[in-house]
C-alpha positions as CSV (number, residue, x, y, z in Angstrom):
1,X,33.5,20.6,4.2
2,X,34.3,17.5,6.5
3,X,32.6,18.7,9.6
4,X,29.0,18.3,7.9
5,X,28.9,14.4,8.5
6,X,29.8,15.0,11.9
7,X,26.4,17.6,12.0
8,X,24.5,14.3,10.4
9,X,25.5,11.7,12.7
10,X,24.5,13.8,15.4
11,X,21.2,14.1,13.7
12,X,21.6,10.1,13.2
13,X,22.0,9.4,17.0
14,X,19.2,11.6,18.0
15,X,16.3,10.2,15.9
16,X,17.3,6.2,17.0
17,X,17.4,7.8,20.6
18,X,14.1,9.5,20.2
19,X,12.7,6.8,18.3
20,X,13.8,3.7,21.2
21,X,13.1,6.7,23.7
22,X,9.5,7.3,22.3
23,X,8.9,3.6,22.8
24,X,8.8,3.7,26.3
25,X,5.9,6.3,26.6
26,X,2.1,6.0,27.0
27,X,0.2,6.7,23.7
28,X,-1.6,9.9,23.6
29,X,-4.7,10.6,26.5
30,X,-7.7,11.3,23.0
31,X,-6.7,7.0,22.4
32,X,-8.2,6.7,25.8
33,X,-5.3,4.5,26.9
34,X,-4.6,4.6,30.5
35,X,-1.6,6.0,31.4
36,X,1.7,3.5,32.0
37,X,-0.6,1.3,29.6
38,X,0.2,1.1,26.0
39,X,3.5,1.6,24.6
40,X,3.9,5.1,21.7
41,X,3.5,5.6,18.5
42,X,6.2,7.7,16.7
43,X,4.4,10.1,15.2
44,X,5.9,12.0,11.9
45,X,5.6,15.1,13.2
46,X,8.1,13.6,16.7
47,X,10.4,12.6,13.6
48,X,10.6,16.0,11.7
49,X,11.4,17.4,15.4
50,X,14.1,15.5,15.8
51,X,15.8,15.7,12.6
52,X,14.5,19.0,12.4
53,X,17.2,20.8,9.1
54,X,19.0,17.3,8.9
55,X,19.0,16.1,4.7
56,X,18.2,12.9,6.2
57,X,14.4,13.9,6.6
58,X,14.8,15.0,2.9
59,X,15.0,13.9,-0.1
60,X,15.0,14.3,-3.9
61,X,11.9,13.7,-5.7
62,X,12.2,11.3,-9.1
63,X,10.1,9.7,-11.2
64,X,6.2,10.3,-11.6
65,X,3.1,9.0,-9.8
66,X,1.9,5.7,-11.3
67,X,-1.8,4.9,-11.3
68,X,-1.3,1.4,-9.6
69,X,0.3,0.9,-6.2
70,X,3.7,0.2,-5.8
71,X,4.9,-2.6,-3.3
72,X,7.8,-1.5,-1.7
73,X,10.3,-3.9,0.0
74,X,12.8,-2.4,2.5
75,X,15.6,-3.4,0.2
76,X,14.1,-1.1,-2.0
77,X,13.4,1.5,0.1
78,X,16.6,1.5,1.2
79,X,18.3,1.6,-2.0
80,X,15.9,4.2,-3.3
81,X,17.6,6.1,-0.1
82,X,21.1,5.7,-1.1
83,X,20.1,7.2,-4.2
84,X,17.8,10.0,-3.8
85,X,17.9,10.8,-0.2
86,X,19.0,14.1,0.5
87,X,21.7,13.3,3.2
88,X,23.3,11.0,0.2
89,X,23.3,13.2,-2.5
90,X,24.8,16.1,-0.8
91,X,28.2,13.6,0.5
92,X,28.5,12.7,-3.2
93,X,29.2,16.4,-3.4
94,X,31.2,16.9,-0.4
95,X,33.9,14.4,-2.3
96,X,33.7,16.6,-5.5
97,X,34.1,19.3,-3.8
98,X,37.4,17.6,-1.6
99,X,38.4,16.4,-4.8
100,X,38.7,20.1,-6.2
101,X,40.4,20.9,-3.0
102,X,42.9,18.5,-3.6
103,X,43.8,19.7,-7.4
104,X,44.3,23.3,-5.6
105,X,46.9,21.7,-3.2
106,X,48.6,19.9,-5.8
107,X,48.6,23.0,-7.9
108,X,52.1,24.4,-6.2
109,X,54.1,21.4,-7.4
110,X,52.3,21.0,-11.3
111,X,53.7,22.8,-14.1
112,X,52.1,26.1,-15.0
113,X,51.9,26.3,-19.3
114,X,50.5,29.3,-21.0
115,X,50.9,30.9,-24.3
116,X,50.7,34.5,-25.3
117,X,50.1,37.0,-28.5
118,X,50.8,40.3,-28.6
119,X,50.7,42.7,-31.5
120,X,51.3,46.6,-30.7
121,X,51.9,49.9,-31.9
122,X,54.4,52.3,-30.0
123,X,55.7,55.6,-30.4
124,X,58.1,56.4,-27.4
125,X,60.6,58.8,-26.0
126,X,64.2,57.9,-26.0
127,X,64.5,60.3,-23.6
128,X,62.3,59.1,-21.1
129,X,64.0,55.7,-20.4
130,X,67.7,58.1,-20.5
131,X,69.0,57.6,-24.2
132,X,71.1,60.6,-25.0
133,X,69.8,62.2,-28.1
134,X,72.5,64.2,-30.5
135,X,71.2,67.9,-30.4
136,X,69.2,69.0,-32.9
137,X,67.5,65.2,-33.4
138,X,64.0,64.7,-32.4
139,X,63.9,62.0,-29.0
140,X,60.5,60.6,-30.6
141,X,60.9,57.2,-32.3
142,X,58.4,55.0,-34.0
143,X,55.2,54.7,-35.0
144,X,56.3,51.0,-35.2
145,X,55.0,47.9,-34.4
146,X,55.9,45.2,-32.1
147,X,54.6,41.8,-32.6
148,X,55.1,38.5,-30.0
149,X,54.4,35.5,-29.7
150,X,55.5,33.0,-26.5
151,X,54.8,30.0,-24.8
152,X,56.2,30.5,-21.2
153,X,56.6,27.3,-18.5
154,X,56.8,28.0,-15.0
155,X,57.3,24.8,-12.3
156,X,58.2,24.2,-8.7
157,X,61.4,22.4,-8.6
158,X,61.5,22.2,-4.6
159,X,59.2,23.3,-2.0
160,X,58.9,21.1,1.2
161,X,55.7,23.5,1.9
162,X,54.0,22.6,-1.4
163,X,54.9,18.9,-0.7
164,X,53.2,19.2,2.7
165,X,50.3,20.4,1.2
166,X,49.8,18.1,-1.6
167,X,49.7,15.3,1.4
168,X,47.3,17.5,3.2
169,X,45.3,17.4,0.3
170,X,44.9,14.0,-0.7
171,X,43.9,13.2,3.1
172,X,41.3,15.7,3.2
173,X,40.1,14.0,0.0
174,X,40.4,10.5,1.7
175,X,38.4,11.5,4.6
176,X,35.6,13.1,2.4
177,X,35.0,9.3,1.0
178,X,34.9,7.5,4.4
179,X,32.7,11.0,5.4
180,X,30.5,9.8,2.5
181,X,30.2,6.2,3.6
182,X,29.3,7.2,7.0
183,X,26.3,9.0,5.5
184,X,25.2,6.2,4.0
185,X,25.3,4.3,6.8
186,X,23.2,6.9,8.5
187,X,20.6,7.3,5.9
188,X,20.2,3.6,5.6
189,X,19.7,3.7,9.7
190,X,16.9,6.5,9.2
191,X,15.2,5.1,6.4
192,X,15.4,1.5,7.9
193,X,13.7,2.8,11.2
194,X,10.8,5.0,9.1
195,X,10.2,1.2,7.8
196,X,10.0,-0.4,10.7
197,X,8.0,2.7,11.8
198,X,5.2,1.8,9.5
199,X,5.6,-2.0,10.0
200,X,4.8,-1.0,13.6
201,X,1.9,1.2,13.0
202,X,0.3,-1.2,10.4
203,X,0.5,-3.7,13.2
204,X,-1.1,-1.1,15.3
205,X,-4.0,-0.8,13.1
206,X,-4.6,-4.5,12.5
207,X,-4.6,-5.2,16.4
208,X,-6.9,-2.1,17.0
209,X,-8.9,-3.8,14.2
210,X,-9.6,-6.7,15.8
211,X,-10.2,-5.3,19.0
212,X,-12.9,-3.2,17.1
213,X,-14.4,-6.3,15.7
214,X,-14.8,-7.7,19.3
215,X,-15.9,-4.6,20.8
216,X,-18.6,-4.6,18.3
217,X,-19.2,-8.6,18.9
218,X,-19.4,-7.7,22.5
219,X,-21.7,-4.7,22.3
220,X,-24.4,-7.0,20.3
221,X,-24.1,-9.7,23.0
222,X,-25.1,-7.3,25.7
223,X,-27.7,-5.4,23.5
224,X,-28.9,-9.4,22.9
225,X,-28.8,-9.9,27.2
226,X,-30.8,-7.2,27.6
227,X,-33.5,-7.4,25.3
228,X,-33.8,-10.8,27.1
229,X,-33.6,-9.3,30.5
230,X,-30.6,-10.7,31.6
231,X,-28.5,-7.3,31.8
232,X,-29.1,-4.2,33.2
233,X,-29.1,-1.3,30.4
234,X,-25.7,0.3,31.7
235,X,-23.9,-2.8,30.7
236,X,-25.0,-2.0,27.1
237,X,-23.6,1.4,27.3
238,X,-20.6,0.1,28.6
239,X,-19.9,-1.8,25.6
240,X,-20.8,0.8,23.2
241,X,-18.2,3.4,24.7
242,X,-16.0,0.3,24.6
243,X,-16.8,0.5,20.8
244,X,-16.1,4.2,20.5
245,X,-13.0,3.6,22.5
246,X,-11.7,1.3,19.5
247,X,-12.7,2.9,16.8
248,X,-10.7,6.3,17.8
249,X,-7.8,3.8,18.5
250,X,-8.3,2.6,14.6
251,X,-8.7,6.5,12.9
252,X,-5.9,7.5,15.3
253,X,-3.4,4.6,14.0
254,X,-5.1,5.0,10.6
255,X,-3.8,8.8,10.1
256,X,-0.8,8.0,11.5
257,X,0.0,5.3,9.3
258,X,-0.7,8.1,6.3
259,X,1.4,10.6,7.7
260,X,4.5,8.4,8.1
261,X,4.3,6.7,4.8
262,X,4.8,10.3,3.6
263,X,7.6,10.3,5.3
264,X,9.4,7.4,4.1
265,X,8.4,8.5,0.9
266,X,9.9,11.9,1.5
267,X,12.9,10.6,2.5
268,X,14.0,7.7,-0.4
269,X,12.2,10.5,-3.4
270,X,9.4,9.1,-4.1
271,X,6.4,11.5,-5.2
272,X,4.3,11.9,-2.3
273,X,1.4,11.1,-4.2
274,X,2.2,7.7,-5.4
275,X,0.7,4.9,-3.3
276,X,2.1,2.0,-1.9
277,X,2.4,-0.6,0.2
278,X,4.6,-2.8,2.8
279,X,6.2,-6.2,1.6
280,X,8.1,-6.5,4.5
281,X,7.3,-7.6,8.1
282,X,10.0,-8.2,10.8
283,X,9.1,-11.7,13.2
284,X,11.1,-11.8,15.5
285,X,14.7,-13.0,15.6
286,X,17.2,-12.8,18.0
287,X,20.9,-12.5,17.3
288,X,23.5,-14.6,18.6
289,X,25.5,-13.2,21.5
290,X,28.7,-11.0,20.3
291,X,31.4,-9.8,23.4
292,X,31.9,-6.1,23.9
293,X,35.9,-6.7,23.0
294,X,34.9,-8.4,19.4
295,X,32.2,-5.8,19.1
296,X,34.5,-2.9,20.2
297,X,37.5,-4.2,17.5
298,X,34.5,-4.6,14.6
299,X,33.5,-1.1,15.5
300,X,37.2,0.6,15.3
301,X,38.4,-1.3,11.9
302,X,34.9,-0.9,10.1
303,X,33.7,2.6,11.2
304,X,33.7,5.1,8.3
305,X,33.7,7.9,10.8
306,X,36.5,7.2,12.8
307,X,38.7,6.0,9.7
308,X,37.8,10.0,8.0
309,X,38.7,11.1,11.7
310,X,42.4,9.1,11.1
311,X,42.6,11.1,7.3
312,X,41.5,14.6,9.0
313,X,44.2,14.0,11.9
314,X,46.8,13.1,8.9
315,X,45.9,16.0,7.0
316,X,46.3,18.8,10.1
317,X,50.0,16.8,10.1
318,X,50.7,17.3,7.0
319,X,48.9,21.3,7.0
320,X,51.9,22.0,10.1
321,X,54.9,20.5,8.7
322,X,53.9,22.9,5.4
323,X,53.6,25.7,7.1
324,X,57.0,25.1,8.9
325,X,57.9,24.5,5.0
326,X,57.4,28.3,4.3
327,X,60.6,29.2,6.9
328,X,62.6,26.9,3.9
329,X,64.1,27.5,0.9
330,X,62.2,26.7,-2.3
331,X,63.7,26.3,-6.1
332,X,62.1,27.1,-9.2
333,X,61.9,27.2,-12.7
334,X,60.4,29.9,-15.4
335,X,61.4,29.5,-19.1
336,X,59.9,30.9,-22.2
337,X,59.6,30.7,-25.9
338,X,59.0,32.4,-28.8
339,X,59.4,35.3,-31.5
340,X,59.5,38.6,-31.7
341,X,59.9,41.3,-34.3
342,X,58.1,44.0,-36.4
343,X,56.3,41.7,-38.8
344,X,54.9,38.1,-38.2
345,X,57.0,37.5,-41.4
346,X,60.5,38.7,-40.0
347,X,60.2,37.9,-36.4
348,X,63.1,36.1,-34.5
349,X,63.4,33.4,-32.4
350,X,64.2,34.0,-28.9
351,X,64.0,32.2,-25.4
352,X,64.9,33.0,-21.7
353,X,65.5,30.1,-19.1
354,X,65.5,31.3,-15.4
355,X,66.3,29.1,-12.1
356,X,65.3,30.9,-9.0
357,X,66.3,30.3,-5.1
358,X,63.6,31.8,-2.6
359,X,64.8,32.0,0.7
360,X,63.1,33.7,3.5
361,X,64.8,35.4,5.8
362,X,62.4,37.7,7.6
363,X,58.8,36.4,7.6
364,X,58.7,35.6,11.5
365,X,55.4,37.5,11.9
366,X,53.4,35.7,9.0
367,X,54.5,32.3,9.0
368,X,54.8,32.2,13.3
369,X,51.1,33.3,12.9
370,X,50.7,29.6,10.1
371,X,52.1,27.6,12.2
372,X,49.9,28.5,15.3
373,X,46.7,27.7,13.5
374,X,48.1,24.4,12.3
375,X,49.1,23.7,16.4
376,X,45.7,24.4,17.3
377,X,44.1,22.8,14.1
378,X,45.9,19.4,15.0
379,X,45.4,19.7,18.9
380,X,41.7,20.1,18.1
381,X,41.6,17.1,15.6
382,X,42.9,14.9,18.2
383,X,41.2,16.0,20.9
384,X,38.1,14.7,18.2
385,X,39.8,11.9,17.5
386,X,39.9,10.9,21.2
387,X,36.2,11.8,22.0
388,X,35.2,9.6,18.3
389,X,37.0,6.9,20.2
390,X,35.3,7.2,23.1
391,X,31.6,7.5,21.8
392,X,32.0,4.7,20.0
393,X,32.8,2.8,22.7
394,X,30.0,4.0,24.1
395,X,27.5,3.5,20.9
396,X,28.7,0.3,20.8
397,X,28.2,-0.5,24.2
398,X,24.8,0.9,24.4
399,X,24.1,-0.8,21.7
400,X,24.5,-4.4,23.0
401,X,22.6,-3.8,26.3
402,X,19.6,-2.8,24.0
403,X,19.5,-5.9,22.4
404,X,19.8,-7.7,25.1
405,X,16.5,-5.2,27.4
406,X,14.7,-5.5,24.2
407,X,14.8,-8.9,23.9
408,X,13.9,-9.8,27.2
409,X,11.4,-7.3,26.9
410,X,10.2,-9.1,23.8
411,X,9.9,-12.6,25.2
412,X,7.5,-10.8,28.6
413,X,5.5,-9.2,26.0
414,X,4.7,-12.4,24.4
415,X,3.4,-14.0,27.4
416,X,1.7,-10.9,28.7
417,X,-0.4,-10.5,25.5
418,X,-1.6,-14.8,25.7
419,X,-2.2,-14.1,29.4
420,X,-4.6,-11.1,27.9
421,X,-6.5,-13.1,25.1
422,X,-6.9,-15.8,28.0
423,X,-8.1,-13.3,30.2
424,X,-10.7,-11.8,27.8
425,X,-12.0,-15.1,27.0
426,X,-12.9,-16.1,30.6
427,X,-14.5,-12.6,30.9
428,X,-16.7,-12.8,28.3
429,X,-17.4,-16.7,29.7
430,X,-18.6,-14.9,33.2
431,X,-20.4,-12.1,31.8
432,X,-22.2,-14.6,29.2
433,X,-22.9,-17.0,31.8
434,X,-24.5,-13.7,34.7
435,X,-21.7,-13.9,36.9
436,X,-20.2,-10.9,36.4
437,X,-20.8,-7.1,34.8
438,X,-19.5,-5.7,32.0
439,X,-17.1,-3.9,33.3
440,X,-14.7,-6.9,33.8
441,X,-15.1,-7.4,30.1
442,X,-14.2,-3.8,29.0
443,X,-11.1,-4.2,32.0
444,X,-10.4,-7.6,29.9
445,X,-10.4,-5.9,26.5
446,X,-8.4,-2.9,28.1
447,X,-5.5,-5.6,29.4
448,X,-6.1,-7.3,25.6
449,X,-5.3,-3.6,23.7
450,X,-2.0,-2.9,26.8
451,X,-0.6,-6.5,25.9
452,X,-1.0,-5.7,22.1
453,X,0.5,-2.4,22.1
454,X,3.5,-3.7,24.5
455,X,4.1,-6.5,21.7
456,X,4.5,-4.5,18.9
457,X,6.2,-2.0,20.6
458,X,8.6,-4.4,21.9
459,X,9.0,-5.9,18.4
460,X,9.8,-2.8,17.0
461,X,12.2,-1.3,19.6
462,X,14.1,-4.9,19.4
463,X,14.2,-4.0,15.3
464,X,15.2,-0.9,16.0
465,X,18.0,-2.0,18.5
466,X,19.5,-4.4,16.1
467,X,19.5,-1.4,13.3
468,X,21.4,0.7,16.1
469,X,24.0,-2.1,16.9
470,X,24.6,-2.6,12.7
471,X,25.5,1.3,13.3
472,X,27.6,1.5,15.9
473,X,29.4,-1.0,14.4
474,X,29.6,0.6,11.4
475,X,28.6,-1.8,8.9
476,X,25.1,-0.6,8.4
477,X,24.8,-0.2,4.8
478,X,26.2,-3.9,4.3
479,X,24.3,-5.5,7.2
480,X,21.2,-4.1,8.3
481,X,18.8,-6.3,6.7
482,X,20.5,-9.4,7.8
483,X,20.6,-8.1,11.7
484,X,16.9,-7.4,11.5
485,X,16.6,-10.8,10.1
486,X,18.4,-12.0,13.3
487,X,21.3,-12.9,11.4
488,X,24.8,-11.6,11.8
């Protein structure tokens, strides 16, 4: 019931990593990018890989398709996550279902109340329970009837094993909330990277826009140059395949763009058929510089996932010290209530009150057999505990030197791409002017489309990075959109 968040942040981890990892590689060979040019597209298809069975590729559908397109903020996509991703809605079970855990532990130390009615018929043999009869006298007494009518009690005065177990309990349903919050913290990571996903792609298209438009520009100029006879006919080709070129780059980014806004949609339940578009775009913003010993305290006092790793390690405590409860003595208490007698009419009153002393004294097979399992259940919750320590450390870590990369990247991407534009400019001067062919203009545009895609990719991988940090230092859900704002 508590190890399922564990199985999600796993799941967590491994779409940011596959997502930043996925930014480092050459966009597929049908874009006609060169390889070790342009930087990839995450495609949804890499996405449902990754998460593969994970809820936080899911989500539960609400509402109905409206006729007019919705704009969707990421506030709002990420609150529509909270709410109807599937990751979310199965942790507010997981608590329920601790929480009814937790009423069965308590149950050895609440008062047990029922009440009974009984009416019967008997006809029984005096013999048969050893009542002499006087010869000659039948042993066969009744028909008669017996009628009854109790309320009985039953409660556990003492037991230092149901005590024990109580504590267990209300850990285990401690560790299911901060369980919780650490799956919101993870869905609001997923759905804030699909977003910045689509920011990124929708960049992608506007850029391989543009590049069409010049392509085209370009491809009338040389058509122009050689009607007049001042280019050879292969420089007209050139441009056209140029032209091509683009316009696969634009239907490539354009079905990508689709498929992931499915996604997102998928993810925060909303119908897949409802259209809509992006409010938000991220400029870039860099965050001020935290140390890795602030960073590393934020981490351990905010984490959700290490505090429901404190409550687990409590509760395999509390789960050994009751099963050395069960070598104790325990006191209780039964009483009952009510009347009895042939008729409701002429029934008596009558009552019994019984105090009762359990005390083992040859269990050593059973109970030696408990307390093993709750040695190994605690030595394995530390050894967790340790390791949750130490990957956070490591998250956190991580974290920070990807801020940092990606923002150097960033600022190199940003004078790589005006180096670009410049370069294309004074190509198309020397083509225009006959000093040179064609092919340094479609070199030009290539170096133009490389810069682009390293831009945005950059961008995005410095969004992402920021998102990443806000998770390892476990304040997600609260922060997110300020760190992508550039704000801490």
């Amino acid at each position: 019931m508590i190890r399922a968040p564990r199985m999600i942040s796993a799941a967590a981890l491994a779409l940011m990593a596959a997502v930043a990892q996925a930014a480092a590689q050459t966009i597929p060979p049908e874009t006609g990018r060169e390889a070790g040019g342009g930087l990839a597209i995450v495609s949804p298809a890499n996405l449902a890989s990754v998460l593969g069975s994970s809820p936080l590729a899911g989500g539960v559908p609400t509402g109905t398709v409206a006729p007019e397109r919705v704009r969707l903020s990421l506030h709002e996509a990420l609150a529509r996550g909270l709410a109807h991703n599937l990751a979310a809605v199965l942790g507010e079970q997981r608590i329920k279902s601790a929480d009814a855990s937790r009423w069965a532990a308590w149950s050895g130390l609440l008062p047990s109340v029922s009440a009974s009615l009984m009416q019967a018929r008997e006809q029984i043999n005096l013999q048969a329970f050893g009542i002499p009869v006087p010869p000659g006298e039948s042993p066969i007494v009744g028909p008669f009837n017996v009628m009854d009518r109790r309320l009985s009690l039953t409660q556990t005065l003492f037991s230092y094993s149901a005590v024990e177990t109580a504590r267990s309990g209300n850990a285990i349903k401690t560790a299911a909330s901060f369980a919780n919050q650490d799956v919101r913290d993870q869905v609001v990571v997923a759905v804030a990277g699909m977003y910045l996903q689509l920011v990124s792609t929708q960049s992608r298209i506007e850029a391989a826009r543009a590049q069409l438009n010049t392509a085209q520009a370009l491809y009338d100029r040389a058509v122009a140059l050689k009607q007049a006879g001042m280019a050879a006919g292969v420089e007209t080709i050139r441009a056209q395949v140029q032209m091509e070129n683009q316009r696969q780059r634009v239907i490539f980014s354009e079905n990508e763009f689709a498929k992931q806004k499915l996604q997102l949609a998928r993810s925060i339940g909303l119908p897949l058929g409802q259209e809509y578009d992006l409010t938000d775009r991220f400029p870039y913003g860099a965050l001020e510089n935290m140390s890795i010993a602030d960073a590393l305290a934020r981490a351990m006092s905010s984490r959700a996932d290490y505090k429901a790793a404190l409550e687990l390690l409590k509760a395999a405590e509390f789960s050994r010290q009751a099963a050395i409860g069960h070598l104790l003595p325990t006191l209780g208490l039964a009483a009952d209530i009510g009347s009895i007698g042939q008729q409701w009419g002429s029934a008596l009153r009558t009552f019994s009150v019984v105090a009762q002393v359990h005390i083992p004294i040859l269990q050593a097979g059973r109970e030696r057999s408990r307390i093993l399992a709750a040695d190994a259940s605690l030595k394995q919750e530390r050894a967790l505990l340790g390791d949750l320590r130490a990957r956070i450390e490591y998250e956190v870590r991580a974290a920070l030197l990807d801020v940092d990369a990606t923002g150097q990247r960033m600022k190199v991407a940003q004078g790589a791409s005006e180096l670009a534009a410049l370069q294309l400019t004074q190509a198309q001067d020397r083509f225009g002017a006959g000093v040179a062919s064609h092919l340094e203009v479609v070199q030009a545009q290539e170096a133009v489309a490389t810069a682009s895609d390293n831009l945005i990719s950059s961008q995005f991988a410095h969004s992402l990075a920021k998102g990443a940090l806000a998770r390892a230092l476990g304040i997600a859900e609260a922060s997110v959109e300020r760190f992508l704002g550039g704000q801490r």
